[in-house]
N, C-alpha and C positions, 0 to 999 in steps of 0.2 A: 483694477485688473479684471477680466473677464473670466469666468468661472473655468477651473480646472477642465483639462482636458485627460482624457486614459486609453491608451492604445491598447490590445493584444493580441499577440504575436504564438502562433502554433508553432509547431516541433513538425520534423520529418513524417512524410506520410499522416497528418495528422487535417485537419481543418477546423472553421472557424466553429462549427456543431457543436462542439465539444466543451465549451466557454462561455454556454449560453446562460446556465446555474451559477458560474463565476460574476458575468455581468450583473444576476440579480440579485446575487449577494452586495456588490459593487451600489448597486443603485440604494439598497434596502439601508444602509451604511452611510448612505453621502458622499460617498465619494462623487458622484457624478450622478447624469441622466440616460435616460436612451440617447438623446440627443449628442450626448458628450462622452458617450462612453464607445468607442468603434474596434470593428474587427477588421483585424489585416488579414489576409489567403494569399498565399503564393502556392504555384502548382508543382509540388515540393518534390514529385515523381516524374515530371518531365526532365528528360537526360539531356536537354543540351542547354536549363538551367544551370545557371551559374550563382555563387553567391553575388557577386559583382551587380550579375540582374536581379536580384531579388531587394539587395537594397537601393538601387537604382528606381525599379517601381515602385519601391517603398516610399521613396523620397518625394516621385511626382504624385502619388495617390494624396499622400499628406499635403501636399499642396494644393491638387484639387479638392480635398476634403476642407479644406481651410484650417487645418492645424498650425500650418506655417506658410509665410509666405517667400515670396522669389528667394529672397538671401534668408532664407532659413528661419528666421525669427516668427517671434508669436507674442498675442497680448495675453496670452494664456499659459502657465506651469501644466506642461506634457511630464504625467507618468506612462509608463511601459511597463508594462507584465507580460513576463516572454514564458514560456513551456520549449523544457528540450532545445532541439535545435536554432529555438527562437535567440538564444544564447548568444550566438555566433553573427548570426544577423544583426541583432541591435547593438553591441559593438564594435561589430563592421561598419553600421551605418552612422551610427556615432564619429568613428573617426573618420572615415571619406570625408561628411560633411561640417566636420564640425570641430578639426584638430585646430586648426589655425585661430579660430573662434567661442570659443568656450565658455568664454563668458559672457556671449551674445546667444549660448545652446539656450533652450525653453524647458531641455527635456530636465527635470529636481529631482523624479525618484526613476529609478530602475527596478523592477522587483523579477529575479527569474527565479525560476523552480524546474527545479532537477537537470538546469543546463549542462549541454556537452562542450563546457568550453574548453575542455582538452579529450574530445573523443569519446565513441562508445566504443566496446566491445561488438556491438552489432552490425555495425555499419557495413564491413567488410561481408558481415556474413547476406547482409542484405543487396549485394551486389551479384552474388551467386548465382547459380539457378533455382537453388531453392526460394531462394529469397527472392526473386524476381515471380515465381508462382504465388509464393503468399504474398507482398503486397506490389506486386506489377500492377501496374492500369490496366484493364482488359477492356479497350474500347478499337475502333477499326482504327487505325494509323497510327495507334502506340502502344501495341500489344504488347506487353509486360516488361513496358518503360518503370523504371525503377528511381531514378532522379540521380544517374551515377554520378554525374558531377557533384551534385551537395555531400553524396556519402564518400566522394573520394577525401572532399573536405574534413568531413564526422568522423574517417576511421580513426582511430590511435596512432600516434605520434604523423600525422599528416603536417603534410608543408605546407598546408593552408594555415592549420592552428598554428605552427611557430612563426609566420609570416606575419600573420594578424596581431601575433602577440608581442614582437616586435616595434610593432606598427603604433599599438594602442596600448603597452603596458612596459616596454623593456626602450623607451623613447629617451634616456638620459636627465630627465626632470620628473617633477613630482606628478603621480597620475591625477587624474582627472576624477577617479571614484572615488570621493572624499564627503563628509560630511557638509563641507561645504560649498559643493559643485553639486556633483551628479550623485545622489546618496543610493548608495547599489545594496540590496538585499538579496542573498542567497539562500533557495532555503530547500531542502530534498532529503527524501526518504532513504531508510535504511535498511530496506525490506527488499530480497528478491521475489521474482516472483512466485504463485506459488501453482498447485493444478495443472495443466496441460502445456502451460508458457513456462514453467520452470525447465525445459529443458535447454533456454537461452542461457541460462542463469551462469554468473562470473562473479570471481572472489571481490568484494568490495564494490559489488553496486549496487544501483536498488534495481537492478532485474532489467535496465538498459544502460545506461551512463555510469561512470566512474565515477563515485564519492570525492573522493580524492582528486578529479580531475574537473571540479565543478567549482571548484573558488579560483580566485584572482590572484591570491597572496601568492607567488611564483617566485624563484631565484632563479637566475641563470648562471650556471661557471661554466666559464670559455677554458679550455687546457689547451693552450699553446707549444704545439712542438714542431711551427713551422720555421723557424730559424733556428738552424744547428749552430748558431753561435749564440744564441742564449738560452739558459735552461729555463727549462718548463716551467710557465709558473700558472697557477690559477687566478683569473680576474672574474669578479660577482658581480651582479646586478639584479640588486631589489626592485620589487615591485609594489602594487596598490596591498595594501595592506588596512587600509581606515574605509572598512565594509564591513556590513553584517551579518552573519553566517551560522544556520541553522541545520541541524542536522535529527531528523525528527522519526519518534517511534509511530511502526505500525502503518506505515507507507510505503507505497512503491513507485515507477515510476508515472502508472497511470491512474491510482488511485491517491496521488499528489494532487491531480485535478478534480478527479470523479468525487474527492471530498465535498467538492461546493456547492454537491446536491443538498448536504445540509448546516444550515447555518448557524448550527452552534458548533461545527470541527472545530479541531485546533487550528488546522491548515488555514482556513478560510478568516481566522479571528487574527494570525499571526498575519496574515496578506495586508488585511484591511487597516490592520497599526501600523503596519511599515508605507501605507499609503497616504497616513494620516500623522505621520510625524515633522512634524513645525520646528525646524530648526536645528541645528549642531546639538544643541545639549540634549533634546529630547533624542536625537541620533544616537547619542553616544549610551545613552540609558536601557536605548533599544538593543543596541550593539551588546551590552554589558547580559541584559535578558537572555538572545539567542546564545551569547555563549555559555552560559550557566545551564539554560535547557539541553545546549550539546552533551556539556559536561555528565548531565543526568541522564541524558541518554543512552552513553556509551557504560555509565558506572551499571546501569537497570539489567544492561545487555552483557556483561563481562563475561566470557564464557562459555556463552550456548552457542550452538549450533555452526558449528567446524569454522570457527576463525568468519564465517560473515560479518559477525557486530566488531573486528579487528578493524582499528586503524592504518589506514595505507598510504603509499608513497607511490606518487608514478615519477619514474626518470624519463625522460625522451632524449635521447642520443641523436647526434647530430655528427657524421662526420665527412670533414671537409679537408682541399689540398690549402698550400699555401696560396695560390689563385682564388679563393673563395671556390673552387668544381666540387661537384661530392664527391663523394668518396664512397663507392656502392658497397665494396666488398671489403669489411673487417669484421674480427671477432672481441669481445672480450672474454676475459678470464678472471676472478677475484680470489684472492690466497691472505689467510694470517699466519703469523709470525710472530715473535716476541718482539717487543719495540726494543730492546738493545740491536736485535740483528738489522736493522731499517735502513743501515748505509751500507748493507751489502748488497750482492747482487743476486740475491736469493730468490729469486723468481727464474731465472736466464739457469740457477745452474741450483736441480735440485735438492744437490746431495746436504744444501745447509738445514731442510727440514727433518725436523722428527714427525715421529709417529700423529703424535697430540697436532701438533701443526697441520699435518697432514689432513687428519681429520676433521677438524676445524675449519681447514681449507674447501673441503666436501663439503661440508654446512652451510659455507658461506654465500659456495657456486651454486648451490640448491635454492638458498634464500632470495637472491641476487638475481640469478636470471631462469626462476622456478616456470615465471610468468612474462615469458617476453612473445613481444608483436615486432614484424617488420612490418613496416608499409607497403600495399602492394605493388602501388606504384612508382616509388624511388626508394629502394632499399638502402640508402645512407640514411635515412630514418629508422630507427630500435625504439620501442618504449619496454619500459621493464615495472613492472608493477611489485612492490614489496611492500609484507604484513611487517609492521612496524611492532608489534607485539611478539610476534616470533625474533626480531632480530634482538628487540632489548632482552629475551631471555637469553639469544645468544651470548650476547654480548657480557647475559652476568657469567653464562658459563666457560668460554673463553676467558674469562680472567681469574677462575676459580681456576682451570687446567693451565696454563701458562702462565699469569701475570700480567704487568702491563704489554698490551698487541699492538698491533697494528694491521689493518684491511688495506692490501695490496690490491690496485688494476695492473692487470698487463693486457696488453692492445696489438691484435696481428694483424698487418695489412697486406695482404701477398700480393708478390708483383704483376704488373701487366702481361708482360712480357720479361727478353731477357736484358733488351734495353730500357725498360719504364720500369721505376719501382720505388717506394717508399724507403723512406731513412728510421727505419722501426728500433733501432737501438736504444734511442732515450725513452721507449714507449714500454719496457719490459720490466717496471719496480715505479708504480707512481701508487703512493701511498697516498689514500681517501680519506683514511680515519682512522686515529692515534687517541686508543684508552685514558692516554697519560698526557693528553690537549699541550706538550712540551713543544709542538712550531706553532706559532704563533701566526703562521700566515698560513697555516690551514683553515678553508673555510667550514663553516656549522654543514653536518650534512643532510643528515634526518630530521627534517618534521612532518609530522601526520597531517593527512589532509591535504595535502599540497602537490603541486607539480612541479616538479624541477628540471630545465632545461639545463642538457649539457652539449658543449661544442666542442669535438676534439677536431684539435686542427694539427694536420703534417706534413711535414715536407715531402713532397713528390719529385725526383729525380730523374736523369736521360744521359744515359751513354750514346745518343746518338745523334749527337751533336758537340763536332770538333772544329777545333783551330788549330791550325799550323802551317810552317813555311816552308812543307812540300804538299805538291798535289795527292789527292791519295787514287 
């Protein structure tokens, strides 16, 4: 077989400049040569780029480059090392080219650092005017082109992320990022930023990207309440999980890269092992490594500075009619309760709450949707961001004041009109999570680190449309 090849792949407004310290860390290491070691550029601020084009010329570059030929293949193992937005790109380009084939794919390692695979916080803000003056293109004929189409992609909970994720991870079979396919390394800072850029700064990133929205391991629950004759029930779907995922101190999102000015970082020595790992069991050792240094990470950090070094949850809400149409305008709400009360209808009528309930219910709605995004674009998209360390204390102190609880959703969808409107009745007491784990067909709902897709689907209704056997 012909000597390894190494592709990488920039992040938003970023280029190939940036990677040049990386390469020679890369070369110094063995992984590769100049010759075999290449840079990808996409013009990541032109706005009527698309992802679609970006892995589209990804695809023919590589083939004009000779990494691969016509049907995809190579006599050579392609790794990829992506930065940021590069995330999104190389498993888009993955699956276009390469779902049907997989075992014909070249590419063995994937290595991304501080990927937005479920979104930045910035992205929206980089569509702005502000954001169009600081990184707009300022040249004649695209005067402070910003790349709106990749950032409509990037923002938090965007239909491009649930689409791709879909596509390339929520597919009905086993994924493809496995130790022994595509062997995928995660690995990003937990640092925001600090100085004059800290004024971007958002709970649980490293000062661009979401922590929590940067791994693969993904659930999705669908909440079905578009047939009024059966009740609501939750259906789940796992995703990649057999990847390895590192969560590292004293980083942020650009000094993730700017480390590989020198080569003894951690960053740069951690890259170059996940590039140089030969096989399943040395994967799985490596696997076992990143998670032991997360572990150390977060233990180092427990504490300081206002819930940053906290574990998070992102939700992305999704809601849709029984036609699959979105569903633009609903609200939620989340309430506890004593899990004895959980068959009533204690949400719709609230004179069954006490005091302690009450308050607890406050808590809950503060934790819950403290930190929520619409999308700018299609507001049936919500993402809610939740510190998973504030809820486990809730959680111990709600059962010190009440007992065994329960965390109620209630879901309002106002109607179109007086003839168009939603059948919201069975939407006002759907219980999330029960202290006392007593239904059995509740799914697990919190883990840190992670993103979870949720689809609430409802029936959509019309009085104006009749039969009968006079004219009217």
């Amino acid at each position: 077989m012909a000597e390894n090849k190494t592709l990488i792949i920039h992040g938003w407004s970023d280029c190939s400049g940036s990677f040049k310290h990386m390469k020679q860390r890369f070369t110094e290491a063995g992984i590769g040569s100049v010759e075999t070691i290449l840079y990808a550029d996409y013009e990541s601020r032109e706005d009527n780029l698309t992802f679609n084009d970006v892995v589209d010329g990804l695809n023919r570059q590589m083939m004009k480059r000779g990494m691969i030929d016509e049907d995809g293949e190579s006599d050579s193992e392609i790794n990829i090392v992506v930065h940021s937005t590069g995330g999104l790109v190389v498993r888009h380009w993955l699956w276009r080219y390469y779902r049907d084939k997989m075992d014909r794919c070249p590419v063995k390692r994937v290595v991304m650092l501080a990927p937005a695979n479920f979104g930045s916080p910035l992205a929206h803000r980089g569509k702005s005017f502000l954001g169009r003056l600081v990184k707009g293109r300022w040249k004649v004929g695209d005067l402070l082109e910003v790349g709106r189409n990749l950032l409509n992609g990037l923002e938090l909970a965007s239909p491009y992320q649930w689409d791709l994720a879909h596509k390339d991870l929520f597919t009905g079979g086993d994924s493809y990022y496995n130790r022994n396919q595509v062997q995928l390394t995660v690995l990003t800072g937990i640092e925001d930023y600090g100085g004059i850029r800290g004024w971007v700064n958002k709970p649980g990133t490293d000062g661009t990207i979401v922590i929590a929205g940067s791994t693969l391991d993904s659930i999705k629950l669908t909440l079905d309440f578009s047939d009024p004759n059966t009740p609501h029930q939750w259906s789940e779907t796992k995703t990649a999980n057999d990847f390895c995922f590192g969560v590292l101190q004293k980083l942020d999102h650009g000094s993730i890269v700017g480390e590989f000015e020198n080569s003894e970082s951690a960053i740069s020595k951690l890259v170059i092992q996940a590039l140089q790992v030969d096989g399943p069991s040395e994967f799985k050792t490596y696997q076992n490594q990143l998670r032991e240094l997360t572990s150390q990470t977060y233990e180092r950090l427990r504490g300081r500075k206002d819930n940053q070094y906290s574990k998070f949850q992102q939700f992305i809400i999704h809601g849709v009619d029984d036609h699959g149409s979105d569903v633009d305008d609903f609200t939620i709400e989340f309430y506890v309760y004593k899990a004895e009360k959980s068959d009533e209808n204690i949400v719709a009528d609230n004179k069954y709450f006490n005091q302690k309930e009450k308050d607890l219910s406050d808590d809950i709605q503060k934790l819950m949707l403290g930190n929520i995004h619409t999308h700018g674009s299609n507001s049936s998209y919500r993402r809610l961001l939740v510190n998973l360390d504030d809820m486990s204390e809730f959680m111990v102190k709600a059962k010190e004041r009440i007992g065994e609880f329960v965390i109620s959703m209630k879901i309002y969808v106002p109607e179109i009109d007086k003839g168009i409107f939603y059948d919201t009745d069975s939407l006002q007491n759907v219980v999330i999570y029960r202290s006392d784990r007593s239904d059995s067909n509740q799914p697990s709902l919190f883990f840190g680190n992670t993103t979870t897709l949720v689809e609430l689907m409802v029936d959509r209704k019309t009085n104006y449309v009749t039969i009968s056997k006079h004219p009217k």
